[in-house]
N, CA and C atoms as an extended XYZ file, in Angstrom:
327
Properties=species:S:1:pos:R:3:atomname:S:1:resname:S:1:resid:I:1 pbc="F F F"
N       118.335      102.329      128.610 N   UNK     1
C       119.552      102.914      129.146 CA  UNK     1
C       119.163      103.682      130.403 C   UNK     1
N       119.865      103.041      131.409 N   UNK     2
C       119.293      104.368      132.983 CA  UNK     2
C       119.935      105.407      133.005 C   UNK     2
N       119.430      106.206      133.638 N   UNK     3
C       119.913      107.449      133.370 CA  UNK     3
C       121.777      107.529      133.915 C   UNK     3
N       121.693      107.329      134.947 N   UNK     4
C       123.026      107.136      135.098 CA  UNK     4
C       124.204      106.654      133.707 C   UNK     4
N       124.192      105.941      132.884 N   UNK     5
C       124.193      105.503      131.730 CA  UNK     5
C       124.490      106.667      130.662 C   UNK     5
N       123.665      107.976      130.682 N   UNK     6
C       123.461      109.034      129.654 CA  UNK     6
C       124.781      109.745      129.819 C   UNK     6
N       125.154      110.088      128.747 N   UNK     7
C       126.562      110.565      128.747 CA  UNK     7
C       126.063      112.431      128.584 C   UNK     7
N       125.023      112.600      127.742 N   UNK     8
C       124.862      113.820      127.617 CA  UNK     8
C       123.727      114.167      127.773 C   UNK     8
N       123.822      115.576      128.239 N   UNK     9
C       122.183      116.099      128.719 CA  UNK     9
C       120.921      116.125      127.636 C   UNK     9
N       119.830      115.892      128.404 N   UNK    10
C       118.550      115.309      127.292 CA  UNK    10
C       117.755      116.603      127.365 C   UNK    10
N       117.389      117.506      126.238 N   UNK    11
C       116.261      118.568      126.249 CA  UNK    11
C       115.021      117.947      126.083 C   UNK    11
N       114.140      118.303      126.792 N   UNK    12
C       112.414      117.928      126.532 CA  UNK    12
C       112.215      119.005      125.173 C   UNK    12
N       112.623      118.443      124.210 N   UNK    13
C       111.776      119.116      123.486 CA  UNK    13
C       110.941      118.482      122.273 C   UNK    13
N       109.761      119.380      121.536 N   UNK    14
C       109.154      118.275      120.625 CA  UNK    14
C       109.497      119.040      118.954 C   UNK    14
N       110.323      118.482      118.712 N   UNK    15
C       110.637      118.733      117.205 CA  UNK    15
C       110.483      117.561      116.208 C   UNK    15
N       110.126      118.278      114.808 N   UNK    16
C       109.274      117.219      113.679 CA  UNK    16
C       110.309      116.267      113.530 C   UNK    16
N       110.122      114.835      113.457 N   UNK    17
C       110.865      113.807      113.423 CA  UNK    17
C       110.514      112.599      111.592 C   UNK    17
N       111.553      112.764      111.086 N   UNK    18
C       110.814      111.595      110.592 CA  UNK    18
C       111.494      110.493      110.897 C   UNK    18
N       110.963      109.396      110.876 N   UNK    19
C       111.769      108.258      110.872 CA  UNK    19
C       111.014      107.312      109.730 C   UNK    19
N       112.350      106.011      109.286 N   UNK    20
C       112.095      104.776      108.320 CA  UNK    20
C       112.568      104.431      108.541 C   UNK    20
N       112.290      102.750      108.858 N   UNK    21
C       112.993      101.342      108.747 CA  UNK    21
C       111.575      100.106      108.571 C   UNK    21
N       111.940       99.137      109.287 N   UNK    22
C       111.580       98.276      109.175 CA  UNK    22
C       110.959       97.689      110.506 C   UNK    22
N       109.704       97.298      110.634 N   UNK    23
C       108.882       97.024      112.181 CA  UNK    23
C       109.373       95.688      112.803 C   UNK    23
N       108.609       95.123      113.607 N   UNK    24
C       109.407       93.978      114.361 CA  UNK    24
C       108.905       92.776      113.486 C   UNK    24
N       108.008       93.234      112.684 N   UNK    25
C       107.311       92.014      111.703 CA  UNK    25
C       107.773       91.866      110.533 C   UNK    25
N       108.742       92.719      109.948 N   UNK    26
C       109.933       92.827      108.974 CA  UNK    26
C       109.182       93.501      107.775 C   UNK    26
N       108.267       94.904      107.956 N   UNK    27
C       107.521       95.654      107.115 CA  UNK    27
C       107.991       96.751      107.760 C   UNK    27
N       108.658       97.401      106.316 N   UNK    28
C       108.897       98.603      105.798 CA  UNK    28
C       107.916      100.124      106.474 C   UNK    28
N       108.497      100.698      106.944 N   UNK    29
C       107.365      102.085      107.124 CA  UNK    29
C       108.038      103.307      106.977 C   UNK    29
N       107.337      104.407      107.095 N   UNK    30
C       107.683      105.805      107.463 CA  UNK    30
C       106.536      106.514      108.111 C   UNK    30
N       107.040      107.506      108.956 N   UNK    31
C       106.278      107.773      109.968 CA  UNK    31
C       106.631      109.456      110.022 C   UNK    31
N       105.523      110.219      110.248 N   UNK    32
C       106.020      111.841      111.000 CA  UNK    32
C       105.888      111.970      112.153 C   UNK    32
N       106.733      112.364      113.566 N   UNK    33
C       106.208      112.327      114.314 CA  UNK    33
C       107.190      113.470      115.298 C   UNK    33
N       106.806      113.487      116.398 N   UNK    34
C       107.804      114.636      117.281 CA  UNK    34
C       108.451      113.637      118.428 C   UNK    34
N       109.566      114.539      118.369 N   UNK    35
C       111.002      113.630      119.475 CA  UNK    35
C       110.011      114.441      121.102 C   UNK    35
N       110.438      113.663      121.587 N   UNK    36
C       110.408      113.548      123.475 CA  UNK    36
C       111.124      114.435      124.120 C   UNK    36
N       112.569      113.905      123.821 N   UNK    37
C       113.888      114.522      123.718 CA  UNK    37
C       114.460      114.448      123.559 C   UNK    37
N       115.396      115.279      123.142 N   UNK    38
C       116.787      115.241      122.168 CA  UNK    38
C       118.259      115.481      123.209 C   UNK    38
N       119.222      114.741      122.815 N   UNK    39
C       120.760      115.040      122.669 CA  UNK    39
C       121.917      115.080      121.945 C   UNK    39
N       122.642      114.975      122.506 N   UNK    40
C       124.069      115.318      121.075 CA  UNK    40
C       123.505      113.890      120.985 C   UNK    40
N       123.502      112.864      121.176 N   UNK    41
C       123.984      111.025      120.863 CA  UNK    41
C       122.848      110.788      120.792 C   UNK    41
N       121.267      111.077      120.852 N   UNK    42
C       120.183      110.535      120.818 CA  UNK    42
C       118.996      111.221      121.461 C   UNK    42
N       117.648      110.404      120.574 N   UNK    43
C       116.677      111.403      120.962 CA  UNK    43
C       115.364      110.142      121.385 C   UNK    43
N       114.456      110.530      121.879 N   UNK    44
C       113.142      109.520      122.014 CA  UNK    44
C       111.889      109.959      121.393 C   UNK    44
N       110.775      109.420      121.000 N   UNK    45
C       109.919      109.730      120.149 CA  UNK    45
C       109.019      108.552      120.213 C   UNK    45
N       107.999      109.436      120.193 N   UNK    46
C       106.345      107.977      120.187 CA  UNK    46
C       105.894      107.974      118.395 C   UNK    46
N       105.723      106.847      119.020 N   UNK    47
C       105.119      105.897      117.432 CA  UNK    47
C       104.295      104.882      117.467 C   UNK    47
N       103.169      104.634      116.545 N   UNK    48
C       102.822      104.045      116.604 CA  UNK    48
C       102.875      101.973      116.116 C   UNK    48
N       104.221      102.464      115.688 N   UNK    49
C       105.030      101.067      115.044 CA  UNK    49
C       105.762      100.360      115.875 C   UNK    49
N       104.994       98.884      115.922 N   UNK    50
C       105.957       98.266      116.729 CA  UNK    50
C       107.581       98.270      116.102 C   UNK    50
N       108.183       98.589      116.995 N   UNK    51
C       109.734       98.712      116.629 CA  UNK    51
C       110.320       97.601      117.817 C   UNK    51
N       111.338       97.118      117.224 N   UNK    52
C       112.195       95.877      118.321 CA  UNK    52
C       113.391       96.625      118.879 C   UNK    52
N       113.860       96.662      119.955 N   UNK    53
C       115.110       96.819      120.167 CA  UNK    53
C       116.515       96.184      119.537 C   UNK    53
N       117.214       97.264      119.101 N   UNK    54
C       118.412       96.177      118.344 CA  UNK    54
C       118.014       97.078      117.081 C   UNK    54
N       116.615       97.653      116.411 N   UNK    55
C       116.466       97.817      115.183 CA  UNK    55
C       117.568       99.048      115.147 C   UNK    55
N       117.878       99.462      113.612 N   UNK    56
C       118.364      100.734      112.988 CA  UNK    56
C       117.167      101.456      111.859 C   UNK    56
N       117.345      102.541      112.684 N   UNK    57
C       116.204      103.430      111.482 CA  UNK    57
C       117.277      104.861      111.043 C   UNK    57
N       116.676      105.145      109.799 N   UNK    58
C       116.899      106.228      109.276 CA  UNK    58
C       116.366      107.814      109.840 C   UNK    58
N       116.844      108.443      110.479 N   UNK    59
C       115.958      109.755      110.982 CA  UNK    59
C       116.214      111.217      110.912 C   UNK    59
N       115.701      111.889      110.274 N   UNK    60
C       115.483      112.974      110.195 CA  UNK    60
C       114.856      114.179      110.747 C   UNK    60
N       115.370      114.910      111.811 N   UNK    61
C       114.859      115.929      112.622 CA  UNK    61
C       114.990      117.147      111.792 C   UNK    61
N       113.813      117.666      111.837 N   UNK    62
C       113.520      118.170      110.479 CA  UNK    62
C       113.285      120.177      112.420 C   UNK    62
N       114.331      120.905      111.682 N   UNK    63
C       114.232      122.154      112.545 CA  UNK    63
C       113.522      123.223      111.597 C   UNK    63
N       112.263      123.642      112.389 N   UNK    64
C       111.897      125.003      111.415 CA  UNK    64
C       112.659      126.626      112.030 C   UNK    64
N       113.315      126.835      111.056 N   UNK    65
C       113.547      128.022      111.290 CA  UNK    65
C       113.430      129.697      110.953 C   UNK    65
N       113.501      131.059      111.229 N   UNK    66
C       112.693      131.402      110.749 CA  UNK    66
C       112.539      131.878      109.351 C   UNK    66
N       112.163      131.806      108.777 N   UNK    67
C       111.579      131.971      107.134 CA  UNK    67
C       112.756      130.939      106.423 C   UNK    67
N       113.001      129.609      107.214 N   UNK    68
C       113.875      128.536      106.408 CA  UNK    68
C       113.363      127.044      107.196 C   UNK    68
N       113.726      126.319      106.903 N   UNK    69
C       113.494      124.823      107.207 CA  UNK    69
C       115.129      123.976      107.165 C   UNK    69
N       115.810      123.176      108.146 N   UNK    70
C       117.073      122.934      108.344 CA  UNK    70
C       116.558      121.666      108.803 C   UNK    70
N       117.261      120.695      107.616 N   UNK    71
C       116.916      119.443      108.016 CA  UNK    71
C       119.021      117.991      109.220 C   UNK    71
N       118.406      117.631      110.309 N   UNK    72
C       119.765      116.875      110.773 CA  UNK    72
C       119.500      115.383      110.436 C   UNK    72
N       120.093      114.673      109.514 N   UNK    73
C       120.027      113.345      109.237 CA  UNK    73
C       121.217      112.784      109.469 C   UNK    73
N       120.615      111.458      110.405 N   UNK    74
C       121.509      110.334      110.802 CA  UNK    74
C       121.122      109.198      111.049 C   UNK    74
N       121.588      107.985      111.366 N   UNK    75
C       120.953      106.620      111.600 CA  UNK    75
C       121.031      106.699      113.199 C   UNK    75
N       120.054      105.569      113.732 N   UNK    76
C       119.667      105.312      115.349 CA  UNK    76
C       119.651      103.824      115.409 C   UNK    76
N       120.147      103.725      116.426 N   UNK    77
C       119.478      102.605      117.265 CA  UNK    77
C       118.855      102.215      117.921 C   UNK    77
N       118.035      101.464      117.920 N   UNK    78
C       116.992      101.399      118.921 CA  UNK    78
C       117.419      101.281      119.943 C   UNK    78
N       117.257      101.741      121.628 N   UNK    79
C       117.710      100.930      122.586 CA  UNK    79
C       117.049      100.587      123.862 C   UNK    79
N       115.684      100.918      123.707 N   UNK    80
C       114.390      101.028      124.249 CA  UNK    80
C       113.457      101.475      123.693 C   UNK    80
N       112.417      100.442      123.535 N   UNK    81
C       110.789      100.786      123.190 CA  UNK    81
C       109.763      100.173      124.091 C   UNK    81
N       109.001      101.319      124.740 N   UNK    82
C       107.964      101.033      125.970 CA  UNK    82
C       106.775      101.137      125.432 C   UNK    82
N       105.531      100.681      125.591 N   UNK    83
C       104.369      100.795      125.805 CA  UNK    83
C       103.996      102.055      126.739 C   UNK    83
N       103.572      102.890      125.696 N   UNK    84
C       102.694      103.769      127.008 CA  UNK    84
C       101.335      104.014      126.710 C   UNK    84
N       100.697      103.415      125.716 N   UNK    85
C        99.386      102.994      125.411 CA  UNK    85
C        99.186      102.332      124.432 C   UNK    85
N        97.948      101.980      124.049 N   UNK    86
C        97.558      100.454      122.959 CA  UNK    86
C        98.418      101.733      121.781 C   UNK    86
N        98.829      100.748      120.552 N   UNK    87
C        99.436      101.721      119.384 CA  UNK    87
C       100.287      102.856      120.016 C   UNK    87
N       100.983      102.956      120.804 N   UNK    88
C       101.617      104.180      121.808 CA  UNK    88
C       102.653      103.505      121.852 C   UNK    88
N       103.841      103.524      121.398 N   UNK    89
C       105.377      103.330      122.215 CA  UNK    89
C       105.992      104.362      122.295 C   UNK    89
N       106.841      104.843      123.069 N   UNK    90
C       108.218      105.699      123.664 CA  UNK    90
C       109.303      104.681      122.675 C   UNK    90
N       109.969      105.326      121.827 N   UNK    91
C       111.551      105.001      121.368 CA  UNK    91
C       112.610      105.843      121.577 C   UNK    91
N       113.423      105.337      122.069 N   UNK    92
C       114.832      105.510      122.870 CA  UNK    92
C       115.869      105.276      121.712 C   UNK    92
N       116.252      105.965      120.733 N   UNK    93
C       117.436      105.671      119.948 CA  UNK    93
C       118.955      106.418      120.455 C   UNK    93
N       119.967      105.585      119.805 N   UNK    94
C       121.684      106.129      119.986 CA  UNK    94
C       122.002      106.331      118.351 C   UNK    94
N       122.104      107.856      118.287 N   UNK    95
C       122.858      107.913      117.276 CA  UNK    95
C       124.026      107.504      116.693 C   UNK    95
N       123.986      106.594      115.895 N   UNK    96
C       125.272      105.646      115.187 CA  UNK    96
C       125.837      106.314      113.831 C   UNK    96
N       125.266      107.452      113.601 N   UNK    97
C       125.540      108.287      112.690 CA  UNK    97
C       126.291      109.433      113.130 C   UNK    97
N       126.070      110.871      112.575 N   UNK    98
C       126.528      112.321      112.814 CA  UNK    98
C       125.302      111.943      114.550 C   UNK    98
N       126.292      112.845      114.957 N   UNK    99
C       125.909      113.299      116.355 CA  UNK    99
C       124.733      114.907      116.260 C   UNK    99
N       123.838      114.904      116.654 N   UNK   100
C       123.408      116.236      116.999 CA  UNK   100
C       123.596      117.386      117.563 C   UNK   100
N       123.800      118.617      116.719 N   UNK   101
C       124.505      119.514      117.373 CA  UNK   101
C       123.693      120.100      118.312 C   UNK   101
N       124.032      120.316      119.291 N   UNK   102
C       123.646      121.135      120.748 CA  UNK   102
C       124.805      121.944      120.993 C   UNK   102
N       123.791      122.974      121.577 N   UNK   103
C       124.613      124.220      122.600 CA  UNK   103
C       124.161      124.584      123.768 C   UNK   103
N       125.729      124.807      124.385 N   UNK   104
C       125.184      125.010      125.923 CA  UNK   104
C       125.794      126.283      126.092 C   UNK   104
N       125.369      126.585      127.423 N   UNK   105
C       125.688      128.293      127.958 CA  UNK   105
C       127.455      128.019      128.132 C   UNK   105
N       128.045      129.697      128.289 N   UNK   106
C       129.537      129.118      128.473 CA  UNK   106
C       129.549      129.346      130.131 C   UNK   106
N       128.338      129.948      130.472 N   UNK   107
C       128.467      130.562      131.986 CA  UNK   107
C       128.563      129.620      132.745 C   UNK   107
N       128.899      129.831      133.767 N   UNK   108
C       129.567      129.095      135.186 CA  UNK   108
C       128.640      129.263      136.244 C   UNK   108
N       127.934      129.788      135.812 N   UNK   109
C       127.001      130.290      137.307 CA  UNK   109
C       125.586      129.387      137.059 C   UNK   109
């Protein structure tokens, strides 16, 4: 998706991710890993599983907070997976589930 394309703003941030589905070779996994970045509609995250575009995974952004743990579960779509080293992909999912809550400033300035 180019950026032009993004409907909502993307935070760089790295929060615990899990994800499960199924690889491009049609085997089952689960994985822990940290998002890239997050938005209300979708987040990106490296893995070491080949994943296909088109796939749906199960994911869980797991927020620590303080003296609690707050888990956001929803399904994704794949809609880009890059190579950025051997066993290294970037995944690009669209949330097809609950949307992620974000907040923004109310200020104007």
């Amino acid at each position: 998706m180019g950026e032009e394309q993004r409907r909502q703003h993307r935070i760089g941030v790295a929060l615990e991710v899990a994800i499960r589905g199924t690889n491009r070779h049609g085997i089952a996994f689960e994985e822990l890993t940290h998002s890239n970045d997050v938005s209300r509609g979708g987040c990106s995250f490296y893995t070491a599983h080949e994943i296909a575009v088109g796939a749906e995974l199960a994911i869980e952004i797991i927020r620590h907070l303080t003296g609690s743990q707050s888990s956001f579960l929803t399904r994704g779509l794949v809609v880009r997976a890059t190579e950025e080293a051997p066993d290294r992909l970037l995944v690009a999912v669209r949330f097809i589930g609950p949307q992620f809550p974000t907040y923004s400033s109310e200020s104007t300035s």
